[in-house]
C-alpha positions as CSV (number, residue, x, y, z in Angstrom):
1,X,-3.4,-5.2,14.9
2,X,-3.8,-1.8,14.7
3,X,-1.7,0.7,12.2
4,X,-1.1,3.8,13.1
5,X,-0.8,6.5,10.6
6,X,-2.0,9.7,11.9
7,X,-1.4,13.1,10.8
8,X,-0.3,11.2,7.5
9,X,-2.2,13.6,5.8
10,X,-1.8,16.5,6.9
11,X,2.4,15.7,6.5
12,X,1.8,14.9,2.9
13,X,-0.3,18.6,2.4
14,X,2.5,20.3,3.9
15,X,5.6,18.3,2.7
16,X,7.9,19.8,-0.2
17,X,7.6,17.7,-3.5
18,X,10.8,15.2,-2.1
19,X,8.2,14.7,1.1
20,X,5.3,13.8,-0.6
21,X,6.7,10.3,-1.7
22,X,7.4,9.3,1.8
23,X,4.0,10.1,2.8
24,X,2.4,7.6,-0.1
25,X,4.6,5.3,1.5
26,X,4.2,5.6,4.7
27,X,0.4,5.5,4.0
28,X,0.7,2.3,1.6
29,X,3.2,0.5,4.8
30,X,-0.2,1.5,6.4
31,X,-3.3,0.1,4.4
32,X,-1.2,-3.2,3.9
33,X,-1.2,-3.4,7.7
34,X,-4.9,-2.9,8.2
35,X,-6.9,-2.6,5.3
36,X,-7.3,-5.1,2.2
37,X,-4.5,-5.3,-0.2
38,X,-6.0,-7.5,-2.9
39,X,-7.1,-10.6,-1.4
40,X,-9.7,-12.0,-3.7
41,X,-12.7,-15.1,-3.2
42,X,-15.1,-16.0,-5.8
43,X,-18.5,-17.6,-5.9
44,X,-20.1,-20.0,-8.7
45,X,-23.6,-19.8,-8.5
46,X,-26.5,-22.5,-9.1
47,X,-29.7,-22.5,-10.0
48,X,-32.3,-22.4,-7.2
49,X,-35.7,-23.2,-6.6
50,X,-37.2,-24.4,-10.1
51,X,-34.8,-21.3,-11.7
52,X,-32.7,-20.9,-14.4
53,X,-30.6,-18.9,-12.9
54,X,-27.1,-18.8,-12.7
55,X,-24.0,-16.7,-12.1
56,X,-20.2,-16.3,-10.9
57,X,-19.3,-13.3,-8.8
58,X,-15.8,-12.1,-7.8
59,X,-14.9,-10.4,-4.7
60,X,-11.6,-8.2,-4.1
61,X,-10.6,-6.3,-1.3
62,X,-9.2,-3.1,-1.9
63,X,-8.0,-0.9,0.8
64,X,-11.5,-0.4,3.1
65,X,-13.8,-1.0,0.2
66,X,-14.3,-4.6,-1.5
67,X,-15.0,-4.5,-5.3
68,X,-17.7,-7.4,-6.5
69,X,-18.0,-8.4,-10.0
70,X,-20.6,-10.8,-11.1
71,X,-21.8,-11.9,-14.6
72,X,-26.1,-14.0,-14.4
73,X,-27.8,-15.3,-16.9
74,X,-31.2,-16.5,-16.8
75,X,-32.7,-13.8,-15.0
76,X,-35.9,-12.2,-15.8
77,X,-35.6,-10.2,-18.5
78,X,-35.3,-6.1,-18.0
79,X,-35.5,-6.6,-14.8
80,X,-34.1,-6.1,-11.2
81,X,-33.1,-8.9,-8.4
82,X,-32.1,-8.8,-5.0
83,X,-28.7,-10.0,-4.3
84,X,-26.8,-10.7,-1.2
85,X,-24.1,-12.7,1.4
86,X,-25.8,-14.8,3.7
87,X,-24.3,-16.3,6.8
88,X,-23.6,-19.5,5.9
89,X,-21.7,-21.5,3.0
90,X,-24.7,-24.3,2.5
91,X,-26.5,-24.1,-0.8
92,X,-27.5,-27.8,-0.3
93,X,-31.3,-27.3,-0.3
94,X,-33.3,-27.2,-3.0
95,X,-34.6,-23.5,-2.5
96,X,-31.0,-22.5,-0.7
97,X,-32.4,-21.9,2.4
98,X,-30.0,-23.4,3.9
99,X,-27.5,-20.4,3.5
100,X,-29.2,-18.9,6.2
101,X,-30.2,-15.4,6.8
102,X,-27.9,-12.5,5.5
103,X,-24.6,-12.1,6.8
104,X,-24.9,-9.6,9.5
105,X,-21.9,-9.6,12.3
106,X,-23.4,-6.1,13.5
107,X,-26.7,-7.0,14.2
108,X,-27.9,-4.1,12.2
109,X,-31.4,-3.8,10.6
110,X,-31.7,-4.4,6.8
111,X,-31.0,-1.6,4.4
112,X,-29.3,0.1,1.5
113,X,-26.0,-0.7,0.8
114,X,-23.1,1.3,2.3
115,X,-25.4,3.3,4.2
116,X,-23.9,2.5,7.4
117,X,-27.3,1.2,8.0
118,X,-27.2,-2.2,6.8
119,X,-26.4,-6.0,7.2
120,X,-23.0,-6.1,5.8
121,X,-24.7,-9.1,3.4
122,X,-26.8,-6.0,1.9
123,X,-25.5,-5.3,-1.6
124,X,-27.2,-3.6,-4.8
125,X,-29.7,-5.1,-6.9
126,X,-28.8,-6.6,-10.1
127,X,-30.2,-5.6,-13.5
128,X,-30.6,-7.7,-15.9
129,X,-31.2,-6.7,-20.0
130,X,-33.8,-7.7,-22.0
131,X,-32.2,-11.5,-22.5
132,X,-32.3,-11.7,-18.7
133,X,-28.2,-11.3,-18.9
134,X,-26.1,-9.1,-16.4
135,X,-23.0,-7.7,-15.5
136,X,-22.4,-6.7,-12.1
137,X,-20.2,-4.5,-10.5
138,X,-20.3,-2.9,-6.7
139,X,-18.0,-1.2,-4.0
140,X,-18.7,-1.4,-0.9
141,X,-16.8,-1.5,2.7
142,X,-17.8,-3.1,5.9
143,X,-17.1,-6.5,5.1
144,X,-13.8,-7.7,4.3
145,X,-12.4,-11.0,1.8
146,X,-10.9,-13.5,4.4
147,X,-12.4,-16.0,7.3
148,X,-12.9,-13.1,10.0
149,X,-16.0,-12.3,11.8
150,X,-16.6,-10.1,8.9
151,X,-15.5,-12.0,6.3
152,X,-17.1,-13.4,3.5
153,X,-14.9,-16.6,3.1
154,X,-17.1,-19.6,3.5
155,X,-20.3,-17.8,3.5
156,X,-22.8,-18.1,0.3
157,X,-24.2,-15.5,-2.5
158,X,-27.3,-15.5,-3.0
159,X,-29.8,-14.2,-6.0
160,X,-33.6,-13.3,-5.1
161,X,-36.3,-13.5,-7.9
162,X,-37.3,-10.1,-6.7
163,X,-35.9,-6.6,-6.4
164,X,-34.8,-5.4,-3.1
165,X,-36.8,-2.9,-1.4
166,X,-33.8,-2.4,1.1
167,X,-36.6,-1.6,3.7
168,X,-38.6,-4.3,4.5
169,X,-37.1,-6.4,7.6
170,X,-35.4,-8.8,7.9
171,X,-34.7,-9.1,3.7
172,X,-36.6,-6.6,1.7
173,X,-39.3,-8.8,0.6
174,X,-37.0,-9.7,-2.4
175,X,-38.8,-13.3,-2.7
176,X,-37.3,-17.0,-3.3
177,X,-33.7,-17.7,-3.5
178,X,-33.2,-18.2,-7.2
179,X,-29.2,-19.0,-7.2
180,X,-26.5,-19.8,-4.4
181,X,-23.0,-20.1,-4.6
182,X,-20.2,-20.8,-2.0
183,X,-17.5,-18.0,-1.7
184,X,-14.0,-19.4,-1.4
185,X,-10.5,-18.2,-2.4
């Protein structure tokens, strides 16, 4: 279901101060209807193929934009590593390939983050410090936290050893699967 707010800003622009408060609410009535409104899923990752590597990653949907936090250790130190949602929620194999490709319900090429040009599975890299420790923090939209077409719920994270180059198709060449977790609520 649709909501239909139109015109909500240009109401709130022209509206006298006692106005103004019933736009915001009109517009929160709004987002609540068809946009995020704090639903949360979270991820504990494993190591992966011979790795050390390990994480847990949050994921909270906020209005059109879901904001991930994550927190790795043992990744190389000072360095970057690709990191992404693939399609499915299996980190059974030894080198995580069973998680599939990345998660991609528009059947777009691979590319940078948010650029409207990318696997909704594409997210930044993560950089680690010189312990091979990092915190992780990213908003992006076109995905969204629940068991839709294009949502995360039940799919897996997944670390690379590598950066990614956020060219190369299908997964900018970011190398083996180094961690996998399940993302559930």
């Amino acid at each position: 279901m649709k909501c239909i707010c139109s015109n909500t800003h240009v109401v709130v622009k022209l509206a006298a101060v006692v106005f103004v408060s019933m736009g915001f609410l009109t517009l929160t009535g709004c987002q609540s209807l068809d946009r995020g409104t704090g639903q949360r899923a979270f991820a504990v990752l494993d190591s992966k193929s011979g790795s050390n590597a390990k994480g847990e990653v949050a994921f909270i949907w906020q209005g059109h934009d879901v904001v991930i936090n994550g927190k790795f250790s043992g990744l190389k130190p000072n360095a970057e590593q690709g990191i992404h949602v693939h399609e499915k929620g299996d980190c059974s194999a030894p080198d995580a390939l069973s998680a599939g490709g990345h998660f991609n319900p528009d059947t777009k090429m691979h590319g940078t983050p948010d650029s409207g040009m990318n696997h909704a599975g594409d997210l930044p890299n993560i950089k680690s410090d010189a312990n091979g420790n990092a915190v992780y923090t990213a908003k992006l939209s076109g995905f969204s936290v629940d068991g839709g077409p294009s949502g995360v719920l039940g799919r897996a994270v997944v670390v690379h050893r590598d950066p990614d180059d956020y060219k190369t198709q299908p997964a900018g060449n970011s190398g083996p699967r180094i961690a996998c977790g399940l993302i559930k609520s």
